[in-house]
N, C-alpha and C positions, 0 to 999 in steps of 0.2 A: 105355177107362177114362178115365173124366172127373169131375175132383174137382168137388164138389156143391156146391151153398150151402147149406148146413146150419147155416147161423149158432146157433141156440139149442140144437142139441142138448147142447154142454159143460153151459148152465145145466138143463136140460131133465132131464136125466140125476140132476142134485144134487138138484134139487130134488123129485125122487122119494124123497131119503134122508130126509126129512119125514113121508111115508106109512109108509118102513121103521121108524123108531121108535116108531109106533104099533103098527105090526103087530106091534114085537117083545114090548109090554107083553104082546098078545094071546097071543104065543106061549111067553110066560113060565108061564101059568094051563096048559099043557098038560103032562103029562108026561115027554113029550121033550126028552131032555136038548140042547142047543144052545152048542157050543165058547163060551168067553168073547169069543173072535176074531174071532167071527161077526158078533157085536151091537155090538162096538167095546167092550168091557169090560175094564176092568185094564189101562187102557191102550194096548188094542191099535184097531186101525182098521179098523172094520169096511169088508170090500172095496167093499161099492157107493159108502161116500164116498172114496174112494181114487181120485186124479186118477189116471188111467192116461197113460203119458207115449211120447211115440214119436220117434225119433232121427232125423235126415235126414244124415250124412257122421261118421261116428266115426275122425275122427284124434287124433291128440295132444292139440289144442283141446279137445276134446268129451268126451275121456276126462278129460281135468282136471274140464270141469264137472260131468259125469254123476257121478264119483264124489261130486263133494258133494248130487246130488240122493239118487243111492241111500242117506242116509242119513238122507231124510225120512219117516219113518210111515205120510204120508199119502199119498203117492206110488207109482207104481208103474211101471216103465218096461217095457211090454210087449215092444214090437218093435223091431227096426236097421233102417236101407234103408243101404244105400252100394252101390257103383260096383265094388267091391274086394274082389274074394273073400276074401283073407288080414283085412282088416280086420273085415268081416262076422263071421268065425269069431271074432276078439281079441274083438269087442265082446260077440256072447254068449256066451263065456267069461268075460270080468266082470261083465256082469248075475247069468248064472245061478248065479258063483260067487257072488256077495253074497243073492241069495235061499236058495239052496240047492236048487235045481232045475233042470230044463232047459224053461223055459216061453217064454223068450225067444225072438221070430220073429224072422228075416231075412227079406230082401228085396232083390234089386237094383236095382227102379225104387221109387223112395220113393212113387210115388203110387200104388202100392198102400197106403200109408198112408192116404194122405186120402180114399181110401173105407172105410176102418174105421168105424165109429160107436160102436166102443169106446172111444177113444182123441179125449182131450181138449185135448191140447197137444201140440205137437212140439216139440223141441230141434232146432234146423239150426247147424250147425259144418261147412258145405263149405267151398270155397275162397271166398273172396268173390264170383267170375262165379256163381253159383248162389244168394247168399243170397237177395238183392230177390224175383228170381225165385221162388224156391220159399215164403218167408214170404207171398207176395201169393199165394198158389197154395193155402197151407194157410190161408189166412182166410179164402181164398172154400171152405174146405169145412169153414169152422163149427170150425177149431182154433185155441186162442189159440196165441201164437208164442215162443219166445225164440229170438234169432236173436243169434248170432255177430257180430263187428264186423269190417271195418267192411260196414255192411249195405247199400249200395248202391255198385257201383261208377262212377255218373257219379251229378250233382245231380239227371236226372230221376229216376234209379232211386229216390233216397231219397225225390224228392215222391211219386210212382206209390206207394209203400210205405204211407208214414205217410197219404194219403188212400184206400189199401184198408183198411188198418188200422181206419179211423174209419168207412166206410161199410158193415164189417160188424159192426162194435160188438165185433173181439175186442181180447182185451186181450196185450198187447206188453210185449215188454223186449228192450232191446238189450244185448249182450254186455258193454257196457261198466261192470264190474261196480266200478272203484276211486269210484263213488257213492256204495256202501254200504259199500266200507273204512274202518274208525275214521279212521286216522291223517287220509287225503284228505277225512273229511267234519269231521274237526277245522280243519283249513286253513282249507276254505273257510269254516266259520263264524267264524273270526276275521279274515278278509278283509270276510265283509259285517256283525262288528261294530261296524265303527269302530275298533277295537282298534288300528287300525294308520294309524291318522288316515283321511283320502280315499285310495278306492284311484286309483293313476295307472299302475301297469304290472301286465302279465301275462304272465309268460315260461310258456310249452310247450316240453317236447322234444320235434322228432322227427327222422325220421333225415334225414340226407341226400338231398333228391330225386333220382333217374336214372328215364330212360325205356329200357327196353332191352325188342328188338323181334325182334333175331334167333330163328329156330329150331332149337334142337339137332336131333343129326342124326337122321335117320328111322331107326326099330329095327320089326320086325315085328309085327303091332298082333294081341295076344292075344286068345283067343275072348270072348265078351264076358261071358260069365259068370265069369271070371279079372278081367278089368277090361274095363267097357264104357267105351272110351274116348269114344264117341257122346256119353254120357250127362255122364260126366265133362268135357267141353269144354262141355257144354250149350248155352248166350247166346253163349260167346264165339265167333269165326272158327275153323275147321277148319283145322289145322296137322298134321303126321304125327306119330303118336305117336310117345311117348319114353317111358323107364319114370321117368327123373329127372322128369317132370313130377309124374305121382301120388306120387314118393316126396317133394314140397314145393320142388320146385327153379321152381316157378308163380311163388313170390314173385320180385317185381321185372317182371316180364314185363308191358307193357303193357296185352294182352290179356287177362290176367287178374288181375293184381292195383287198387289202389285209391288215387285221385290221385298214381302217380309214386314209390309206399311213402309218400307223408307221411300216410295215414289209418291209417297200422300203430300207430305210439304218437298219432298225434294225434287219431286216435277217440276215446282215453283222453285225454289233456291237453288239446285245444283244448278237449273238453268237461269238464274241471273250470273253464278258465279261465272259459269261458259260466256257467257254474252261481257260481264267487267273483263273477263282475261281475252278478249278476240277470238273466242276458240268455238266458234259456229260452227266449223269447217274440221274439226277434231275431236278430242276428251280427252282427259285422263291417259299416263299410259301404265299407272301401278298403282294399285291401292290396298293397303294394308290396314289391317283393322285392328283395334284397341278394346276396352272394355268402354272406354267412353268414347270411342266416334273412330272414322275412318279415317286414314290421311291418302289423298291420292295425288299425283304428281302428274306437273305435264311436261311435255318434253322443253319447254323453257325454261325450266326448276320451279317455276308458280306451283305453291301447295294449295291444296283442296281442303280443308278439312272440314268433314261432314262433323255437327257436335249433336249428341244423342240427345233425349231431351226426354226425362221420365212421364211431364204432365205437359201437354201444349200449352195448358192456359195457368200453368200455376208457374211456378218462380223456376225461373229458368238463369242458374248461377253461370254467369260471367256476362250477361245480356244486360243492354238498358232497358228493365223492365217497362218501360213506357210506350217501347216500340210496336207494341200486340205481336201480334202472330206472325209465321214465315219471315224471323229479322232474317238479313244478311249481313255480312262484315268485309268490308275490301281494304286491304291494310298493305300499305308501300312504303318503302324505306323513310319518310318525311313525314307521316300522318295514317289516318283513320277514317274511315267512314262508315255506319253504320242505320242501316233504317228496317224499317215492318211495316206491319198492315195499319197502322196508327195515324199513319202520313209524317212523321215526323222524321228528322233528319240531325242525326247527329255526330258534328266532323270534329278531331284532335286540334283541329289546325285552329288557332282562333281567329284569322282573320277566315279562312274560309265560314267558319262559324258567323261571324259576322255578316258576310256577303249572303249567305243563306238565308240570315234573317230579314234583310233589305227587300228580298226576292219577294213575290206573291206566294202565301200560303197554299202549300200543295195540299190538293189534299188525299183520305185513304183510299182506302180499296174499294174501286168500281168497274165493272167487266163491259160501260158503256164503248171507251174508246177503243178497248181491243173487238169488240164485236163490230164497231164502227169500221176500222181497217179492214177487217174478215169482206162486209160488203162491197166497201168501193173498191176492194182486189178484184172480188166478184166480176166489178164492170171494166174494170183497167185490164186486167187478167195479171195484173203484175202479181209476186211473191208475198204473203205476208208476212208481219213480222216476227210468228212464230208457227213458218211452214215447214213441210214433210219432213226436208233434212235439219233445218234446228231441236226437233222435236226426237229426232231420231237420234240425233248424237248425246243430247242431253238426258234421256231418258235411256239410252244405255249407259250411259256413267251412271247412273242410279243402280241399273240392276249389275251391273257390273260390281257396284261398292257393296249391294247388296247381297250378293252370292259372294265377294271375300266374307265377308260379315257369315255368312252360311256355313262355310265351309274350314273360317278361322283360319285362314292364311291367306298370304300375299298373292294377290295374282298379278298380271300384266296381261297386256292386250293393245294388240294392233291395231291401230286407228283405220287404216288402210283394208285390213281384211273382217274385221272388227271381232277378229278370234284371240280366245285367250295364248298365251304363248306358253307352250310345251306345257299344258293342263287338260290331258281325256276330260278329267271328270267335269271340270268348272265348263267345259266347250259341250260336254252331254247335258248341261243345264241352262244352255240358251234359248231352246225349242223345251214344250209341254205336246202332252199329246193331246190332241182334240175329239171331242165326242161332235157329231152329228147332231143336231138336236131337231131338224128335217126330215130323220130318216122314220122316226117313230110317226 
């Protein structure tokens, strides 16, 4: 089984439902009667334009997004893949509950997905070692992708992405959904107003970096259809299973998690700060690490500073503790601004302060409207708002500040070749080596 390059079948498919409302004029003049459902009438969506959607790892992540997809008209989420018998069952147990049926497929190996030629897009929420992998896997067989963050776990993995991405013409969205949050897309517009005189800093949180490499202990590795552990380590090194690994105990773990944990919230935060400074199209070009946080610089003088953060949810000093999680800080020579996961919004400026509160109450964090954009890209074919190369420049400033952070010195790096400058060692730690996880 080997996924296809089927590149235009998604458009291929839609643009059939151009033929269908003709034919349905035709089929109105006959006497047969024809459900309203059928034709897309009264509202409803007729099935052939109905994106059919296909799952690659349903944990926790994916059930949060999925449920906001299952509550698009136009959508339709056929089948599951995962590694995990018990998850496979949760996950068509809330599809089928929310249609009302049991039409939902499972699957253990997801690439029986990407020979479907029913199914127009996947969702992928594995662990990180699996995203790159599998989104570049489901492009070359003709599926646009939304992919979970962070979506590469070294800087080649994100170039290798975002240039399959482009060379099969699908269309992309990275997980990183606080884009499309009111509160975070208010910030940043008043960062690149002027509002707030010249911006000059840009604080991120994220966590605390550790590298931790140990392996918990060996437990007896269950049949594969219970959990194919094969499957589940995929890219990464072979280690003896443990059940704490699939139940999330991955995170922090070298071999499978992403820059050291600083791409956990800085997926999300580095890339608001990219997006308040203009800088889609760039990064960082130096970053230097501290005992509390990174400072990286861009070639306008705009500072970066990443601030370390011992507890996510516990008191996090110099933040407005109100803000929840993933704050950001955009700070310009006249004022401040500062918001998180809370919805709340909080500006220096008092009449800005003011004018925010007149506004309609934004509110927190929801992955509806950014999974909304992901679709109607779908049918537009246009860019999203957080496609290949946003997700690419963004997510190598991460690992980029992450491997200063590694190695305890200043690096620099070329935005243009996106290599480090006059650094062997820091350019030997942009690629990892991959295991096969097919070949066994």
């Amino acid at each position: 089984m080997h996924p296809r390059n089927d590149h235009v079948h998604s458009t291929t498919r839609r643009n059939f439902l151009t033929r269908t409302a003709a034919t349905a004029a035709v089929v109105s003049s006959f006497p047969t009667i024809v459900p309203s459902s059928v034709l897309g009438r009264d509202g409803n969506i007729a099935p052939s334009d109905r994106i059919q959607l296909g799952v690659i790892g349903i944990g926790p992540r994916c059930t949060y997004d999925l449920k906001a997809m299952l509550n698009f008209q136009d959508v339709r989420c056929v089948a599951i893949a995962d590694v995990q018998e018990s998850r496979r069952r949760e996950g068509k147990a809330l599809v089928d509950s929310h249609y009302g049926d049991q039409a939902c497929q499972t699957v253990r190996d997801f690439r029986e997905l990407l020979d479907r030629k029913d199914i127009d897009a996947l969702l992928i929420a594995t662990g990180d070692r699996w995203h790159a992998s599998a989104a570049m896997m489901a492009a070359e067989a003709g599926k646009d992708v939304y992919c979970e963050k962070p979506c590469g776990l070294t800087i080649e993995y994100c170039q290798k992405l975002a240039a399959t991405i482009q060379r099969t013409g699908r269309i992309f969205q990275a997980g990183t959904q606080r884009r499309s949050v009111p509160n975070f897309v208010k910030a940043v517009q008043l960062a690149q107003s002027g509002k707030l005189g010249k911006l000059k800093t840009l604080v991120a949180s994220v966590y605390m970096p550790a590298i931790e490499s140990s392996w918990l202990p060996a437990e007896p590795t269950p049949s594969r259809d219970v959990v194919d552990w094969n499957l589940w380590l995929g890219p990464a090194p072979w280690r003896p299973y443990n059940s704490q690994y699939v139940a999330g105990r991955w995170r922090g773990q070298w071999d499978f998690d992403s820059g050291a944990k600083l791409l956990d919230w800085g997926a999300h935060t580095v890339d608001l700060c990219q997006w308040a400074n203009q800088s889609d199209d760039s990064m960082p070009l130096e970053y230097e690490p501290s005992p509390k946080g990174i400072r990286c610089t861009y070639a306008n003088g705009v500072s970066l500073l990443l601030n370390f953060l011992e507890t996510p949810f516990g008191t996090r000093p110099g933040w407005v503790q109100s803000m929840g999680t993933c704050p950001v800080r955009f700070l310009g020579d006249e004022g401040s601004v500062e918001t998180g996961d809370s919805g709340e919004i909080q500006v220096s400026i008092a009449a800005l302060q003011e004018e925010l509160q007149k506004e309609k109450k934004v509110v927190g964090l929801d992955v509806t409207n950014h999974a909304r954009n992901f679709f109607d890209c779908m049918r537009s074919r246009k860019k999203t708002v957080a496609n290949e190369e946003v997700m690419k420049r963004s997510h190598i400033a991460c690992h980029a500040a992450a491997l200063s952070w590694t190695l305890q010195r200043t690096l620099r790096i070329d935005p243009k070749t996106e290599l480090f400058v006059d650094d062997a060692e820091a350019n030997g730690l942009i690629s990892r080596p991959a295991r096969n996880p097919f070949a066994s």
